[in-house]
N, C-alpha and C positions, 0 to 999 in steps of 0.2 A: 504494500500500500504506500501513494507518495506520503511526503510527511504535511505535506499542506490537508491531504483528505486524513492523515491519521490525528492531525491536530484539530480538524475541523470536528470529526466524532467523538473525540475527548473534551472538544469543549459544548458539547451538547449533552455528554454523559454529566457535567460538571452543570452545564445551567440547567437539564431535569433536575440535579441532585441539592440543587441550588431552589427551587420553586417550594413552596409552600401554599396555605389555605387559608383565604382569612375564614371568617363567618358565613360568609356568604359561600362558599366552598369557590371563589376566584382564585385564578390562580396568581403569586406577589412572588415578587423575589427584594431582596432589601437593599439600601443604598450604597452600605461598602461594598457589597458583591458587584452592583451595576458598576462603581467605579474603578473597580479594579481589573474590567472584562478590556476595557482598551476599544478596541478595533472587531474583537470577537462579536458584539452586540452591536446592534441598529436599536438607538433610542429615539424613540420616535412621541413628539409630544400633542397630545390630542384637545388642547383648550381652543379656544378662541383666538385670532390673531392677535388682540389691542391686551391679553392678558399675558402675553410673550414679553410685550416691554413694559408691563404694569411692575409693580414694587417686586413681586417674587421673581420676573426677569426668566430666565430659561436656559439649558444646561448647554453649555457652549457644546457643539458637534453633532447635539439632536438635530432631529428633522421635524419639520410644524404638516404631521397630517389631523386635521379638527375630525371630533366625532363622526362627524356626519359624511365622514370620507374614508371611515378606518379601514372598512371593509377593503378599498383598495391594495389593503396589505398582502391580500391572500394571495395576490399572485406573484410574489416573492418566494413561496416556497417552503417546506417541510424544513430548508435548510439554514433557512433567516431565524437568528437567534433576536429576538424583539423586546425591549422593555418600552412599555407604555404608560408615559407620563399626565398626571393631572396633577389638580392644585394640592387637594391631601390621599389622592389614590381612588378615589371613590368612582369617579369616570371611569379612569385606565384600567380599573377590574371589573367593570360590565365591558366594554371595550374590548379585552383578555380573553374574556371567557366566551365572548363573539367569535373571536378568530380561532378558539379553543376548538367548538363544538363546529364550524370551518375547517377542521384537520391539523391548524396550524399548533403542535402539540410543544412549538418553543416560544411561545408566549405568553408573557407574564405583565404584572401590573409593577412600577415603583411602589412597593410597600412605604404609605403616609405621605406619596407623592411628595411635591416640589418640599412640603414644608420639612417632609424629615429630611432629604438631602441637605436642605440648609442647614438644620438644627446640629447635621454630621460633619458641618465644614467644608464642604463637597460647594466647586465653585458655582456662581451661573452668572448671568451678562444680561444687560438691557438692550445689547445694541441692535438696532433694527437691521441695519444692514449685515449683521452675521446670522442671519433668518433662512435658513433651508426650507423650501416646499418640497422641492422637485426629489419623486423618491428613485435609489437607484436605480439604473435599466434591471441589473438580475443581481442575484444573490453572490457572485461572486465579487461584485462592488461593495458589497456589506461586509465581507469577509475581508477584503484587502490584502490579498494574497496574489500577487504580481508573481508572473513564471518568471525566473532566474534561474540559470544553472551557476550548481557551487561552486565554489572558491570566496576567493575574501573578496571582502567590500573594500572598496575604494572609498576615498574624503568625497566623492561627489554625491555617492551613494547615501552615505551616512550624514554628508548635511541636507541631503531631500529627504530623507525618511524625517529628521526633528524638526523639518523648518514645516511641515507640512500642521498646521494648528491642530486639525482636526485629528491626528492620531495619539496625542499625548492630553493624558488626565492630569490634572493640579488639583492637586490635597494641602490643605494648612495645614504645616506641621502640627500642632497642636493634634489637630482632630487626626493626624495618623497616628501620633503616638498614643492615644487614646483607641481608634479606631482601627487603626491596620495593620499591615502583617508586611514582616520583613521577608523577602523573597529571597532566594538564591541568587545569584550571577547567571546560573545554568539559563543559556539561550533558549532552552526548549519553552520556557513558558512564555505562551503566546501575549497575553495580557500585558496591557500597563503595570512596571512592575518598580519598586523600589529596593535594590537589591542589594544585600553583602553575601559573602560566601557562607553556604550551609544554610540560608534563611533565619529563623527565630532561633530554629536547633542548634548552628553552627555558633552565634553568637552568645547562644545560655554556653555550651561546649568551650570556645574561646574567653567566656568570663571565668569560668571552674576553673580552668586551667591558668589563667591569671593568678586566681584562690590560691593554687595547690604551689605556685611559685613564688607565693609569699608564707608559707609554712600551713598553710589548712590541711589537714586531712578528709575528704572525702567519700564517705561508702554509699553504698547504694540507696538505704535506708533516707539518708541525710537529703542528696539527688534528688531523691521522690518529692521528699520538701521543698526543696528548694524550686522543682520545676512549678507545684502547685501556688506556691507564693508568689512566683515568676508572674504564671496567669492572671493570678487574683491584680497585681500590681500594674503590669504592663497591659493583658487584654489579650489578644489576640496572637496566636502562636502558631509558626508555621514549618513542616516539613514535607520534604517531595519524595518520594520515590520515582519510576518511570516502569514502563511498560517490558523492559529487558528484565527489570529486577522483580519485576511480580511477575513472571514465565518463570523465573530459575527458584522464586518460591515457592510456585505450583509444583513445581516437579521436585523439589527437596521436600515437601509437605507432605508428597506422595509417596515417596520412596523412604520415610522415617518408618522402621519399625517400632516404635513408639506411639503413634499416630492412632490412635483405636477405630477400628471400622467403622465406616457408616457416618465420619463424624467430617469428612471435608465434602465440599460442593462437588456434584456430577461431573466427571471429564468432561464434559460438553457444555456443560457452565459460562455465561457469559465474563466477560471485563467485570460487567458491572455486579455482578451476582459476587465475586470474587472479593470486590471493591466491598460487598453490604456485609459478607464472613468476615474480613479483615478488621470491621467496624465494631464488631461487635458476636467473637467466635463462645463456641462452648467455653464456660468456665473448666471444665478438666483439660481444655487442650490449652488454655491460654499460657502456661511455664514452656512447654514445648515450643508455641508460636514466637513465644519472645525469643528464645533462643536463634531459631531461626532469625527472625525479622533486625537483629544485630550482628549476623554474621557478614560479612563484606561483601559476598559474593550476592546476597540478598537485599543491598542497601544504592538504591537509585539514585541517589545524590551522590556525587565522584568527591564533592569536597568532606563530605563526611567519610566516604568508605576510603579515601586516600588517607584520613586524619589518623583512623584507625591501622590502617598498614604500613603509614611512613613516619609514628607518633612523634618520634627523633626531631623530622624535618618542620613538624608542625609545632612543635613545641608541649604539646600535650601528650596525655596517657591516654593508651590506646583504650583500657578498661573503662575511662573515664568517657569518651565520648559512648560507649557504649551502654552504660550506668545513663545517661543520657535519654537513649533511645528510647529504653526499656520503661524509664521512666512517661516518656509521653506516652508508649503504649499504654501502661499502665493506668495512667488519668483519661487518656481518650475512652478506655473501657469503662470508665467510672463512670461517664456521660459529661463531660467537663465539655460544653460547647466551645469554647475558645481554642477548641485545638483542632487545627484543618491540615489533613494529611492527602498530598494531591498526587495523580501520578501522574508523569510527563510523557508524553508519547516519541517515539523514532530513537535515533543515534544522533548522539552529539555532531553539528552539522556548522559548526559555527563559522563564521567568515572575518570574525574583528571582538575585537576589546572596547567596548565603551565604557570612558566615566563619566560620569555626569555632575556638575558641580553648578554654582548658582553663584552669581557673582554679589562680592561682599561677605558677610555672615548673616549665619540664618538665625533666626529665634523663631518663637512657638509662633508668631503671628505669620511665620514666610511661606507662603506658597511653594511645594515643590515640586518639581516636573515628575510624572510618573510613564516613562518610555517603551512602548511594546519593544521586546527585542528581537523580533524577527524584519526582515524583507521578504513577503516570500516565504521562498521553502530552505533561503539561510538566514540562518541567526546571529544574535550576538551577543556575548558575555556581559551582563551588565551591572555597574558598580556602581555606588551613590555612597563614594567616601564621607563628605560634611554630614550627610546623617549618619553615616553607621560611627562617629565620633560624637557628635552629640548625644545617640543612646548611647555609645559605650562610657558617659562620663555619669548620665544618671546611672546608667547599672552599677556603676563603681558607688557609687554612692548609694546606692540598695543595697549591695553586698555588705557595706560597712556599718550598714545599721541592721544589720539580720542579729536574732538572738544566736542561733546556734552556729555562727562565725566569729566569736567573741574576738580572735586574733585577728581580725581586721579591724576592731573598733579603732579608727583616729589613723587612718590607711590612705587615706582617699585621695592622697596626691599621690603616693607611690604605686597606689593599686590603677589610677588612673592611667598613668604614664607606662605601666605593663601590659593595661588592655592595650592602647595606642599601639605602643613596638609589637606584641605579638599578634593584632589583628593583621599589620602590614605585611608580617612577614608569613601570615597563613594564608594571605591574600596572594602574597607574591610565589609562594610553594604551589597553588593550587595553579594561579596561569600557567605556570611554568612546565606543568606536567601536562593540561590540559588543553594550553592554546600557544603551545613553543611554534614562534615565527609569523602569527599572526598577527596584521596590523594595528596595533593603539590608539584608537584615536577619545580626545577631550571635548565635550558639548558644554560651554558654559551659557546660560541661561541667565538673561539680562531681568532686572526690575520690572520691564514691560514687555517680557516674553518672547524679545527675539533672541535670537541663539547663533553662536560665534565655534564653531567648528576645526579641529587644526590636528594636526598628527601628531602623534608620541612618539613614533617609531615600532620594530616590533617587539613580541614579544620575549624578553628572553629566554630560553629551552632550560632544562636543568639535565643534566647528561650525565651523573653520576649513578645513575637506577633507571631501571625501567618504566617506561609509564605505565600504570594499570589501565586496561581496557574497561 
């Protein structure tokens, strides 16, 4: 399957998985979710015209199709992912459940419409002239998935894909630290994304191991706490596997003679049937599954399963990132909604290195650019240094006031200045093995949102070891 059609089916596995019900049984999906989809979704806003530039204004890159015109949607197709906007949702899920009982089974309403966007920090605009009626010609306009064959991007490449307004989301810092999810680097996720290595996971993993090199000791027991206070504190907590690494789970799942009959999903079991077991398996098989589900060979994020096999280069204990894992398995089973565990489709296909940076310093009020990192069917690694330093300075400052870290109390400058050096240098291990000789390139992003694009060079190789595949 190409990876533009394997991406497009996982991200429809992810906006069914994503839908809900209000009372009225319409079908919603909610505002961090729309924001975070990028380019994946067609927002489409179903008020009045003169209510577009009225005080609630309207979500920059939607489209203005009014009620009385929704129906036109249908013939976009089973494959147009659709969220449909009103003032607090109440239209957009009559609206929904029109295009529902239509066949159209990927559409959904803004759960609380315009007003919960706002309330989440999620931008929008009064300007009349950024006003779209006209809707795509076909669904592969929705999707924005231009054929390219791979290799790397070029600077031309890469300053059309950010200069383009309409493919990049802007979240207040604020409401993503509150509201959002730190993503991997890993190019495969198609979404607007704001990224460091390893996601939420790699950076709880890179603060422990901070911990552990200023004298803390760590068990497993402790982990468990520490990720649950993580949740309660920060919100929203993020790990990927990919579709290589749940095939080599099914088939080691299967092949455990430990495994008690009768107890995993049908050989002929969908992705997604696989995906609802992992969610939520038999209490007797769950020690077994964790076992698995932190072996390396089982572990779809490269920045985590490399952390674990080259712990040397990374500066952590391998035990430790895996004390880690075990641990979010462990609370996602509890029903801890805050933990979203996504898998990414295809082979690492990436064409460049992007950082993304914002010119000046950020505080909680700065808007910051949230970049799909695909073109097409190639990708590209994407970093957002100034945030992953701004959380890493509050988490230094969470770790220092935890009770059962007593030997951090009055840390916070040395613990700080560890997270800093060792994030760089897990950052600079992971390109190194992952994107040796690929082009660099720096998007900085002005006050008024345009974007200054330039090259870094490539990427350095690391030649002392093997890469892991």
């Amino acid at each position: 399957m190409p990876a533009s059609a394997l991406h497009a089916h996982l991200a429809s596995l992810d906006f069914h998985a994503a839908i809900t019900r209000d009372a009225a049984w319409n079908p919603v999906v909610d505002a961090e979710f729309t924001a975070e989809q990028g380019n994946r979704v067609l927002i489409v806003d179903v008020r009045a015209y003169e209510e577009l530039t009225g005080p609630l204004g309207y979500i920059p890159t939607s489209v203005h199709v009014p009620l009385a015109r929704v129906s036109d949607l249908v013939r976009l197709g089973p494959r147009a992912r659709l969220v449909l906007v009103s003032k607090d949702g109440r239209r957009a899920a009559i609206a929904a459940r029109l295009l529902e009982l239509c066949g159209l089974t990927t559409a959904a309403a803004l759960e609380g419409g315009l007003l919960a966007w706002r309330a989440a920090g999620l931008p929008c605009t009064r300007e009349a002239q950024g006003i779209v009626s006209d809707l795509p010609a076909d669904v592969d306009a929705i999707l924005d998935s231009p054929v390219r064959p791979d290799g790397p991007l070029d600077l031309h490449e890469l300053r059309a894909h950010v200069s383009v307004k309409h493919r990049i989301r802007w979240m207040k810092l604020a409401a993503f630290l509150l509201n959002g999810r730190t993503a991997c680097v890993d190019g495969r996720d198609s979404q607007g994304v704001v990224g460091a290595p390893g996601g939420d996971a790699g950076e709880m993993a890179l603060a422990l191991a901070a911990a552990e090199a200023h004298g803390v000791t760590l068990d497993d027991v402790t982990v468990d706490g520490l990720l649950r206070g993580w949740v309660e504190s920060f919100g929203r907590f993020y790990l990927h596997s990919d579709i290589h690494a749940l095939q080599h789970l099914i088939h080691t799942l299967s092949a455990d003679p430990d495994v008690p009959p009768g107890v995993l999903p049908k050989p002929d079991a969908s992705a997604l049937e696989w995906r609802r077991f992992t969610a939520n398996p038999p209490v007797e098989l769950r020690p077994i599954l964790l076992r698995h589900l932190a072996a390396p060979a089982n572990i779809g994020c490269g920045h985590l399963r490399m952390s674990i096999l080259h712990g040397s280069a990374y500066g952590v204990r391998p035990a430790l990132v895996q004390s880690v894992l075990r641990a979010f398995f462990l609370a996602r089973w509890d029903g801890l909604p805050e933990l979203e565990y996504v898998s990414l489709g295809g082979g690492h296909q990436e064409g460049a290195v992007l950082v993304v940076r914002l010119e000046g310093e950020i505080q909680p009020y700065t808007h910051i650019p949230l970049v799909p990192p695909a073109i097409g069917d190639v990708q590209m690694f994407v970093a957002h240094p100034q945030v992953s330093a701004y959380q890493r300075t509050e988490v230094a400052h969470w770790l220092c006031h935890r009770p059962e870290l007593p030997a951090l109390h009055g840390r916070w400058a040395a613990l700080t200045e560890t997270l800093h050096r060792l994030g760089d240098r897990q950052l600079n291990a992971t390109l190194s093995r992952l994107a040796p000789g690929l082009p660099m390139y720096e998007a900085v992003f002005t006050p008024d949102r345009e974007v200054r694009v330039s090259s870094l060079g490539p990427v350095p190789g690391y030649a002392h070891e093997a890469i892991p595949m």
